[in-house]
N, C-alpha and C positions, 0 to 999 in steps of 0.2 A: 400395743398389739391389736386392740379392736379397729381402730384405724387402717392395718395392714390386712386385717380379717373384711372389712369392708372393702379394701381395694381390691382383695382377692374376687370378690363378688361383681366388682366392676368391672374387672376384664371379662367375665362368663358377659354381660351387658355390651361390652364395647364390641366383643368379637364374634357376637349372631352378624351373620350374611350382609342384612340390611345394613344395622351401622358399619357394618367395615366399609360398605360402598362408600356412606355417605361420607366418612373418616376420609376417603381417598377421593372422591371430589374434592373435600374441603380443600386438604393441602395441595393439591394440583390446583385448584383454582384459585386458592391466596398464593402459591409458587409465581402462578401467570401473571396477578396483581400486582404484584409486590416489583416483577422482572417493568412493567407499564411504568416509567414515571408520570408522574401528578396524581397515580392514583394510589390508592390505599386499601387494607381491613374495612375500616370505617364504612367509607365510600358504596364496598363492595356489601357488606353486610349488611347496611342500610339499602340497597337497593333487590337484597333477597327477603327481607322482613315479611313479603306479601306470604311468602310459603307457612309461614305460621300458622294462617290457617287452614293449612290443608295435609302440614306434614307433623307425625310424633315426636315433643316435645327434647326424648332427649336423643331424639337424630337428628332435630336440628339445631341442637346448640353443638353437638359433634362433627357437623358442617361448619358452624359458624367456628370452632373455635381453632379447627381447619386450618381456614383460612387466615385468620390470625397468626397462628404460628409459618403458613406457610410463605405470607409475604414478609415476616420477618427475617427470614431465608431467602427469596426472591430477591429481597431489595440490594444484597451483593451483589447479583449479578451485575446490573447498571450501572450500579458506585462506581465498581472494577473495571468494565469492559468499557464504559462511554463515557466517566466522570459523571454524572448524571442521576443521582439518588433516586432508586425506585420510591424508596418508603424514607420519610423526615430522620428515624432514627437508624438509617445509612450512611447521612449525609460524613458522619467520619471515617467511615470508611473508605471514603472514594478519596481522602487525603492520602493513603499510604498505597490502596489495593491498586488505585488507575498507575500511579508511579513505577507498580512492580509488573503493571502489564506493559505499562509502554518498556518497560525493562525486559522482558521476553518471559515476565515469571507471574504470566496472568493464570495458569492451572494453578501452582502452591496457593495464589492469595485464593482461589475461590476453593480450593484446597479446605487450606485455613478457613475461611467462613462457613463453610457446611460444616466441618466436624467442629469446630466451635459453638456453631449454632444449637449442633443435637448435644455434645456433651452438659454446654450448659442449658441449654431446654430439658434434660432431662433430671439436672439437679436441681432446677425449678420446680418440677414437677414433685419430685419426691417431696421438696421442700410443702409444694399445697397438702401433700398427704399426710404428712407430721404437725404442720402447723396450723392447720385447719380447725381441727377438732380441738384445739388448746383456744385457738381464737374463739369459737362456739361457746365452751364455758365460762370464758368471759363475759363474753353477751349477755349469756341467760340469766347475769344478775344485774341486767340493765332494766331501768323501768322506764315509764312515758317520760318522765323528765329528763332521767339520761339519755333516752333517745332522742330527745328533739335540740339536745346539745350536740349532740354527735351530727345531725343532718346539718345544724348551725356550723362546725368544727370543717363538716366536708363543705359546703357551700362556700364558705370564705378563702377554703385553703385552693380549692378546685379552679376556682374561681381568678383565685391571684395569679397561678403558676401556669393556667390554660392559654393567656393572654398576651400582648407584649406591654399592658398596663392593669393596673389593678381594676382601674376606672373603667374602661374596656369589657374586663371578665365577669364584675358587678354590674354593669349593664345589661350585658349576655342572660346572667344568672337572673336580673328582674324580670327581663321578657320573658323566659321558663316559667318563673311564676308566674306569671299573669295569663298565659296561655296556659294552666296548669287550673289553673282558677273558673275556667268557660265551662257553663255547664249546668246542672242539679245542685245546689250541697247536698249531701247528703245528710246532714243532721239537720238543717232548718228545711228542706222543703225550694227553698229558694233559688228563682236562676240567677247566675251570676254573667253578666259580659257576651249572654247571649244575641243581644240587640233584636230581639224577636223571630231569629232563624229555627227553627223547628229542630233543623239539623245539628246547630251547636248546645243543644238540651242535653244532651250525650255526653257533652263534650269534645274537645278535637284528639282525633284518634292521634296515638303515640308513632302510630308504623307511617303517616302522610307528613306528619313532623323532621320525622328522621329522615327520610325517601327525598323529602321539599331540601332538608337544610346542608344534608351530607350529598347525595345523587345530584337531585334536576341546579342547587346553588352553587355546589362545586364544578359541578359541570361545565355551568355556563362563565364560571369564572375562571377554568382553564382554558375554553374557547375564548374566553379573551383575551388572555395573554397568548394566546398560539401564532407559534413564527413556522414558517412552512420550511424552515431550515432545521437540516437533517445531520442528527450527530455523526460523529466517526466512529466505526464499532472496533476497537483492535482486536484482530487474531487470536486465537488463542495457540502460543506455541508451545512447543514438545511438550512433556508429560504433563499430566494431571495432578501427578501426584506428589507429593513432598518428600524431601530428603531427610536423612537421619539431623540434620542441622538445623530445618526447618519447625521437624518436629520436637526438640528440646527448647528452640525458641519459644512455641506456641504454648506447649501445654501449662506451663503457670497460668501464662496470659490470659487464657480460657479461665483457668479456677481463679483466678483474682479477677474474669471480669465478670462471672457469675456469682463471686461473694458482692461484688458492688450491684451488680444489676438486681437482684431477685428481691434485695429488702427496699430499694429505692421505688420499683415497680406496684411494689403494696404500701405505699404510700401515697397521697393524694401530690404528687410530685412531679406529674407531665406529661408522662408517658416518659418514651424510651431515649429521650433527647438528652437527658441528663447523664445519666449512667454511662451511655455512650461516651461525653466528654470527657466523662470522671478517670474513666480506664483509659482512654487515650493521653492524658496527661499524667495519668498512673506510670501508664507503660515508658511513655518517654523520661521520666525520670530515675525509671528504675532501669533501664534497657544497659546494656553491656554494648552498646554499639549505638551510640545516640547520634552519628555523623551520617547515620543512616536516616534518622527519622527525617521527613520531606521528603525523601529520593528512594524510599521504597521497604520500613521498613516493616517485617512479619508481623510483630509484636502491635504493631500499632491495627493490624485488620482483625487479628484475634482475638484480642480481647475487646474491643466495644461489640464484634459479631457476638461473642459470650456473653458479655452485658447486655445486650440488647433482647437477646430470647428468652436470658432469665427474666429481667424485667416484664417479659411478657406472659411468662408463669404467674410470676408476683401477683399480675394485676389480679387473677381469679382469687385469692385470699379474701381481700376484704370484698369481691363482689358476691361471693359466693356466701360467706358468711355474715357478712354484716350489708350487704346490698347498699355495696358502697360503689363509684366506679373512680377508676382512678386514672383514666386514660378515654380518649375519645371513643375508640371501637368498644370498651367497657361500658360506655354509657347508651352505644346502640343495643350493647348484649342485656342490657337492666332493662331496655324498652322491648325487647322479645321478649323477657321475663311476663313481663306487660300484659303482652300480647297473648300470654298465654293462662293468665289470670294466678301467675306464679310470684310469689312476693320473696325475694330472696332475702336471707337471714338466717340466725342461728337456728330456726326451725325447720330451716330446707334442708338440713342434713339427716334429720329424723319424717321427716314429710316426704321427703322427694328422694330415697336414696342411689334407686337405679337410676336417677335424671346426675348426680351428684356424682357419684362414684365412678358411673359409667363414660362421663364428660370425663375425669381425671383419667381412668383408664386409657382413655381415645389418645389424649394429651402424649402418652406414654410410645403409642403403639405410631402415633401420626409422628413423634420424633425420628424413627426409623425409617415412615415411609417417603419423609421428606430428605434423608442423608439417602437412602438410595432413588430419588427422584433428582436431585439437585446435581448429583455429579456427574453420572453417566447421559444425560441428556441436557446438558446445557447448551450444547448445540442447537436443540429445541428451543429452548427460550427466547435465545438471539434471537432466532428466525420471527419472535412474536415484537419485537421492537420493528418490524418492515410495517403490520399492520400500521394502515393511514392512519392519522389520530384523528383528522374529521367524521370519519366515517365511526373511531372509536367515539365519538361525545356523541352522535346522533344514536348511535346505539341504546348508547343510557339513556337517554331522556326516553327513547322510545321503548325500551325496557321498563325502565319508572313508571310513565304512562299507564300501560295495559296491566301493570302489577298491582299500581293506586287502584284502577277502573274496577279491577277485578275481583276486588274487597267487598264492595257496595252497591255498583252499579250505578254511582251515584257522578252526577255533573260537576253537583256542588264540590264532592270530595277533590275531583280534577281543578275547579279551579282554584281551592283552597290550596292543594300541592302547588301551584306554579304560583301562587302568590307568598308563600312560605319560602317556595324556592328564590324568589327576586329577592327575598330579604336575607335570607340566605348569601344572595349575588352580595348585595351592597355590606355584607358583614362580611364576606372575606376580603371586598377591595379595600373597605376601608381598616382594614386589623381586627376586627372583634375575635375573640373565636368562637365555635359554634355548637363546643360541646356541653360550658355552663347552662346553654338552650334545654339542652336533656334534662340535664340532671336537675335544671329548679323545675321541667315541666310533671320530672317522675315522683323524684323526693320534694316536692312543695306541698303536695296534696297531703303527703304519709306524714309529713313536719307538722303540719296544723293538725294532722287529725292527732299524735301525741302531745302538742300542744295542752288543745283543750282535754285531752284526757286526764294530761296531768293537774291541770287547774280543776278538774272536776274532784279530781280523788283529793286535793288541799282545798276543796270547798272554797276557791277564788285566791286564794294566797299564792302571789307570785314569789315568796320565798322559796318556795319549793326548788326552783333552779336553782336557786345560791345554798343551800343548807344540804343537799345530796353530794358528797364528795367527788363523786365520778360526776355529774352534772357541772359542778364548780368549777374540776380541773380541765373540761373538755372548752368549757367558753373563755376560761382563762387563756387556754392557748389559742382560741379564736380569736379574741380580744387581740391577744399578741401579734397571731396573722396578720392582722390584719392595720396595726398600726404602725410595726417593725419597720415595712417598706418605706414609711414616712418620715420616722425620726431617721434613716440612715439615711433616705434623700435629705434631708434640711444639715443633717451633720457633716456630708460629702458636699454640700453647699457652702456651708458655713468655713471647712477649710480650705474649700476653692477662696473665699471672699480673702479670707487670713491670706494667705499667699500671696495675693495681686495687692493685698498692702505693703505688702514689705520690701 
């Protein structure tokens, strides 16, 4: 009940004037994101980071979290209407929704995708408000050694599942650290990796990181791949709305793809790419009409659109409480944390409650504004896939730009972003990915400093990690992470070899 008594107190927070604007910016503007292919939340939230300092904390995470939900929504559109994934965890959708457009039943699938989207975004939501405060008490009997298991536990698993190799996401995740490392210590006195720049004493700010690796490096790496050839938008014909058939289809679909999406999503497990699969091969197995699946059927857009918003509830569980992220746009939302001298964890719920409660209330209220924004103006949308896309990438960079400049005032800091950004370029052409970069550059610093905490309080005895049970079982399953990949390549090896003997 204190839980519900808290949330009560978050809507009186979510629904003052200001944040409803900023509430409806948000999801209007992750709506437009999400409708853009190549671009993203991530993208889009890393290239607003500059407002941190100039706008209150918990309207702009009610912006930021906005736009999360609302390109989760968005990304239907494209799937459906152009074949063409707004957002990475659409890409299943556009297997069944494009087939039932080119079929003349492009209103039911985007039908199906919006109220999919808010039914299970809303049982996400509720889901953060019950399980939030149970994951808090967890926490608060963790100590420096358990914590510095757990940062070990997210690093390894983040790490593996971010990448299309493990080798890949642990190289991502060492560059984090060592950009995470430049700077003061703060317990010895000492600069670290500053090479005598005045400017990197400080250390390298977290919002020129994100802006460099998500904005000006994706940017310039969908301008690379940019073909000046223009999709085919289909139609959208006769009604919008679904028949009494369609909707007996869907609505399991929905709640089996929001029991898969929401606990996958609070795990350190990829973002929404997964979950998505899960339900779409959920759905085809379980469907009463599988001759359909390929060639259009409902089942198959409603439940990954389900799993996909849950999952995007999910990810705020462990961000919020244990200041974990679990997804790329979560590991921008830990660096506004950042930025705002806010440490998320099981203290942020008793520390920050109107920032906390008031973010889940928005959560609640942006579900609604985004089912009556999505259907009635989809027409709108379209019309925003005409904008040029060169014209869109020059925007961001010059976006980026004046948003970096405008921090500091500083040179340095401009060409610190564009050189962040090239590395950024050469890590999405060559596979890396670029969210482990965050998360070693946030939680590397917080890892050492419970680190040596914990060696302090056992007075130098590294038992301390192996003799605390919750410490034991967290590296245990790190351990496991991260060797698991290994023994089942050599084993899937080894009866490939068996085989070509016989």
């Amino acid at each position: 009940m204190d839980a519900f008594v808290s949330l009560a107190h978050g809507f009186t927070v979510a629904l003052t004037p200001i944040n409803l604007m900023w509430g409806l910016i948000g999801v209007t503007l992750g709506t437009a994101v999400g409708v853009l292919p190549g671009l993203g939340p991530a993208l889009t939230i890393a290239l607003l980071l500059p407002i941190t300092f100039q706008v209150e904390a918990t309207a702009a995470f009610i912006l930021f979290a906005g736009i999360y939900f609302g390109a989760m929504f968005g990304g239907s559109t494209t799937s459906i209407l152009i074949n063409t994934p707004g957002e990475s965890a659409t890409i299943v959708t556009a297997i069944e929704g494009h087939q039932m457009a080119k079929n003349g039943r492009g209103g039911p699938a985007l039908a199906t995708a919006a109220i999919g989207s808010f039914v299970a975004g809303t049982l996400g939501v509720i889901g953060i408000t019950v399980l939030a405060p149970f994951v808090v008490r967890i926490a608060l009997s963790f100590g420096p050694a358990d914590y510095f298991a757990l940062m070990l536990l997210a690093f390894v698993t983040v790490s593996s599942v971010l990448g299309s190799s493990m080798v890949r996401g642990l190289t991502a995740l060492a560059l984090g650290l060592l950009i995470g490392l430049v700077g003061v210590d703060l317990q010895t006195g000492q600069a670290r990796f500053a090479f005598g720049q005045l400017e990197l004493l400080d250390g390298i700010d977290v919002v020129i990181v994100c802006v460099g690796l998500f904005a000006v490096g994706e940017t310039l790496h969908l301008a690379s791949r940019y073909r000046s050839t223009r999709e085919e938008i289909i139609p959208i014909k006769g009604s919008l709305w679904m028949n009494a058939q369609d909707w007996a289809r869907s609505w399991k679909a929905w709640m089996r793809g929001a029991l898969i999406g929401f606990p996958i999503g609070s795990m350190p497990a990829g973002g929404a790419e997964i979950p998505t699969f899960l339900s779409y091969f959920l759905e085809k197995k379980l469907t009463k009409n599988p001759e359909e699946f390929g060639k259009g059927a409902i089942e198959g857009v409603a439940g990954p659109e389900a799993a996909n918003n849950a999952s995007a509830a999910g990810v705020f569980v462990p961000l919020l409480t244990l200041g974990l992220p679990t997804s790329a746009t979560a590991a921008i939302m830990l660096a506004a944390f950042q930025s705002y001298g806010i440490n998320p964890g099981p203290q942020l719920l008793t520390t920050q409650p109107d920032l906390v409660w008031g973010l889940i209330a928005s959560l609640y209220i942006g579900n609604v504004l985004l089912l009556v924004l999505n259907l009635p103006l989809v027409g709108l949308w379209v019309q925003i896939l005409k904008i040029p896309t060169s014209y869109l990438y020059a925007g961001i960079l010059i976006f980026a730009t004046i948003g970096t400049y405008g921090i500091s005032q500083s040179v340095f800091d401009l060409a610190l972003l564009y050189g962040i950004g090239l590395i950024g370029f050469f890590m999405r052409r060559y596979d890396f990915p670029t969210s482990p970069v965050i998360i070693g550059m946030i939680l590397g610093p917080f890892a050492e400093q419970q680190f040596r905490r914990a060696l302090t309080i056992s007075q130098g005895d590294v038992s301390v990690f192996f003799t605390r049970p919750i410490s034991l079982t967290l590296i245990i399953i790190a351990v496991l992470s991260l060797l698991t990949p290994y023994f089942i390549s050599v084993a899937r090896n080894a009866r490939r070899r068996a085989r070509q003997h016989i």
